[in-house]
C-alpha positions in Angstrom: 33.8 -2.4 -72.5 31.6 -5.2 -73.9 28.1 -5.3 -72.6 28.6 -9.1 -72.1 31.8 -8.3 -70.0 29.8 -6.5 -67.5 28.2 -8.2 -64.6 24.9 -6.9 -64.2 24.1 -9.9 -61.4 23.4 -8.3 -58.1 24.1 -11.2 -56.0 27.2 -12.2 -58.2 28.1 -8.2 -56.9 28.1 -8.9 -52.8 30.9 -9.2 -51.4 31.2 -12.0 -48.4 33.8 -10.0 -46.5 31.4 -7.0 -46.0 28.2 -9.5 -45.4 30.0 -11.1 -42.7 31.2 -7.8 -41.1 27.7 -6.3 -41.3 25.8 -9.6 -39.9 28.7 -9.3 -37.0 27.9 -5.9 -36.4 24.4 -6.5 -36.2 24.6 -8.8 -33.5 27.1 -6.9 -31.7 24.8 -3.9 -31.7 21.4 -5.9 -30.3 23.5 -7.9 -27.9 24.7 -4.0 -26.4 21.4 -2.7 -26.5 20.0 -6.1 -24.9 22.6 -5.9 -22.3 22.4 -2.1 -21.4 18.9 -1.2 -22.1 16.2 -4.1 -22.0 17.6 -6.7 -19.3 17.5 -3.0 -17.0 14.4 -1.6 -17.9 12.5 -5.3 -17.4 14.5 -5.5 -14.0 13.0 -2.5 -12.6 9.2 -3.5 -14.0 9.5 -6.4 -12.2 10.8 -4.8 -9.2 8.0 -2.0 -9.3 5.5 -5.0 -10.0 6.5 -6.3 -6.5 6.3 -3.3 -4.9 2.8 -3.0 -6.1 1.7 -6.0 -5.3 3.4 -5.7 -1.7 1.4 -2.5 -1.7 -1.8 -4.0 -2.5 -1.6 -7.3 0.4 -0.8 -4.7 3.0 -4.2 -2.5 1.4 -5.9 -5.6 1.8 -4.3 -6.1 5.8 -5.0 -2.6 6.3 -8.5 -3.3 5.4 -8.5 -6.6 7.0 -7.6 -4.6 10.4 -10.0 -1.9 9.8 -13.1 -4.7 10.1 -11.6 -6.2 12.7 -11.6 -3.2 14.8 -15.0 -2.0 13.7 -16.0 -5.4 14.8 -14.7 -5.0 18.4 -15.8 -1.4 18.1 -19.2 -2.7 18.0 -18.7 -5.7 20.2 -17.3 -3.2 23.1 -20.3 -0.6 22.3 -23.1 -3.9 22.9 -21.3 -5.3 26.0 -21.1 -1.6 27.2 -25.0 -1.2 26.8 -25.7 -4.9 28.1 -23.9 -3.8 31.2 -25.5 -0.6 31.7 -28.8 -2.2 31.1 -28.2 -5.0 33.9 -27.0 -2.2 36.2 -30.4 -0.3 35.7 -32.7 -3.2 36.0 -31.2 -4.3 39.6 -31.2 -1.1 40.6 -34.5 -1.0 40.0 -35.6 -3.7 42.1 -33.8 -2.1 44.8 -35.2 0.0 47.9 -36.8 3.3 46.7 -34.3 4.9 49.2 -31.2 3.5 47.0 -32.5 3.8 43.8 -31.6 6.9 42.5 -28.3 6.5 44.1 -27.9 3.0 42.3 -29.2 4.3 38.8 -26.5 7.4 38.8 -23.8 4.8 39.8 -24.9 2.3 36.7 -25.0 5.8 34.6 -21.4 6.7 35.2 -20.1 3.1 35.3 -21.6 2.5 31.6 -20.2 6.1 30.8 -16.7 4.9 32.0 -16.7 1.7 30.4 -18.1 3.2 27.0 -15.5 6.2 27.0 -12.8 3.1 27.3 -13.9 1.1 24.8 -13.8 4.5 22.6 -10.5 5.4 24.1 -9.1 2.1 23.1 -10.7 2.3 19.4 -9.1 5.3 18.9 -6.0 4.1 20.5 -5.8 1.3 18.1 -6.9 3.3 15.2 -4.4 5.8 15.8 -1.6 3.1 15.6 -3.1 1.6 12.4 -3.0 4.7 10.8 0.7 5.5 11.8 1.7 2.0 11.2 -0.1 2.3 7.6 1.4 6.1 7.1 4.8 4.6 7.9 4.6 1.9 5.4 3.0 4.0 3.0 6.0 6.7 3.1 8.8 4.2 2.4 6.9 2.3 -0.3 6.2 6.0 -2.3 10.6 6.4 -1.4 11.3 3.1 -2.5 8.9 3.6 -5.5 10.8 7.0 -6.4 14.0 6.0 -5.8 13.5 2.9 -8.4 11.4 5.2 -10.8 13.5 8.6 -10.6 16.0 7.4 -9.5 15.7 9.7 -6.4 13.1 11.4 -3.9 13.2 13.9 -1.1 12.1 12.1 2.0 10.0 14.8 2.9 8.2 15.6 -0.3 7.0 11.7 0.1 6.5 12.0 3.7 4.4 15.3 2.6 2.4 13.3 0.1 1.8 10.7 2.2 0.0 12.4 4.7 -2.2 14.8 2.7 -3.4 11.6 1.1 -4.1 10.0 4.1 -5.9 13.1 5.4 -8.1 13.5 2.6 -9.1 9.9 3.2 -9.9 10.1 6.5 -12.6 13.2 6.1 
């Protein structure tokens, strides 16, 4: 064979047929993995980013609730002492004969009042902190269900709560 026969091009070499076919493949191939792996993955980011963020206003409630009972906390804890101190003082200016029996009265009366303003702190407290738990045990399900794809309800229910108990001491 002459050397001047040969074709020693290698774009006069490619064949159009196979560059078509390979360009088709190509395309096929990322618009699969597009379809089955990227447009599911960034689904369930943006699902888990809601979750967190739902996670984080009702943090921020939680917290919000948790000042606004401390606030009555207190609130109920100086009306409790203003009353106790009014009791004493007119008991006071009473008849020397009363005024132990008046003083032991306003005693118990502020004890009362300040137990039930404690009572109903802890009341409300209580329900926070079940009302928080609650929420707090489906968002870790929903969260492992969307992650793993699964969760025992009680392994989240059991995570829940130690967290919440360590918190709390």
């Amino acid at each position: 064979m002459n050397p001047a026969e040969l074709n020693l091009n290698p774009l006069s070499q490619l064949d159009p047929v196979v560059i078509v076919v390979v360009a088709l493949i190509v395309a096929v191939t990322y618009l699969l993995l597009r379809r089955l792996f990227v447009l599911p993955y960034l689904e369930v980011m943006e699902a888990r980013e809601e979750l967190f963020a739902t996670a984080r206003d009702q943090s921020a409630e939680a917290a919000k609730l948790r000042r606004e009972s401390d606030l009555q906390a207190e609130e109920v804890l100086t009306q409790a002492a203003a009353s106790a101190e009014e009791i004493r003082a007119s008991a006071q200016t009473r008849a020397d004969l009363n005024r132990k029996e008046h003083i032991s009265k306003a005693s118990l009366e502020a004890s009362e009042i300040l137990e039930s303003g404690r009572a109903e702190l802890r009341a409300a407290r209580e329900r926070e902190l079940a009302t928080i738990q609650a929420q707090a045990i489906e968002c870790v399900s929903a969260a492992c269900e969307r992650l793993l794809g699964g969760a025992d309800p009680a392994a989240a229910e059991s995570a829940v709560v130690r967290l919440m108990e360590r918190r709390a001491h």
